[in-house]
Residue, then its C-alpha position, 0 to 999 in steps of 0.5 A: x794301493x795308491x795311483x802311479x802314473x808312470x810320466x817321464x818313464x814310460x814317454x823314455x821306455x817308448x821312444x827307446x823301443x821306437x828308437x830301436x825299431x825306426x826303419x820297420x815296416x808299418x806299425x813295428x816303427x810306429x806302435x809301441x806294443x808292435x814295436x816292442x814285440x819286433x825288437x825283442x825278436x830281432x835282438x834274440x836273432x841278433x843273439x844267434x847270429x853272432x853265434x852262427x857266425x862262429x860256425x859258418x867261419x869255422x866252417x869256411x876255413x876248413x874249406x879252404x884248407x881242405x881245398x888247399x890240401x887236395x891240391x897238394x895230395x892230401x886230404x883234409x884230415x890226414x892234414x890236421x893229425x899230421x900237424x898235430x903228429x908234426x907238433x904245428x899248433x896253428x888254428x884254423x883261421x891261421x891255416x887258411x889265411x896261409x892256403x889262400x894268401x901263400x901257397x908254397x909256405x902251405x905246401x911246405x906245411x903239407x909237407x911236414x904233415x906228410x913227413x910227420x904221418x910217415x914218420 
């Protein structure tokens, strides 16, 4: 098998990686196989945290729904299955921006949850 020396690769893939992990502490930003390790975990938290973040929103909108719905007299889901009764498709995100920002829009959907369950 005949020698290969890597030159202008290897130089490119370590400053990529040292790149990546300028601002670690001690040898992560310093040392290449360090470095390497820091980066590859940090990218595999990057990688869950983008998915998180789309739970942990969720999550804040139906807070702020259901803080919205309890001062109207009602209950969080009761609300969603009389929206849905009522035929209002709003997402979540929607919803919420309506509870925080405009309170008599969303008592009026409230409202209509209401009238849709009764009904």
């Amino acid at each position: 098998m005949p020698r290969v020396k890597r030159g202008p690769k290897r130089k490119a893939y370590r400053q990529k990686t040292l790149k990546a992990a300028s601002g670690y502490f001690l040898t992560k930003s310093k040392l290449n196989r360090s470095a390497q390790e820091a980066v590859e975990k940090a990218l595999k938290y990057a990688y869950v945290g983008r998915r998180q973040k789309k739970r942990d929103f969720r999550a804040l909108w139906i807070v702020r729904i259901g803080a919205g719905c309890r001062q109207a007299g009602l209950s969080y889901s009761k609300f969603i299955a009389g929206l849905k009764k009522a035929g209002i498709d709003l997402n979540r995100k929607v919803l919420a921006q309506i509870a925080v920002d405009d309170e008599t829009s969303f008592r009026l959907l409230v409202e209509k949850a209401k009238a849709a369950l009764a009904g």
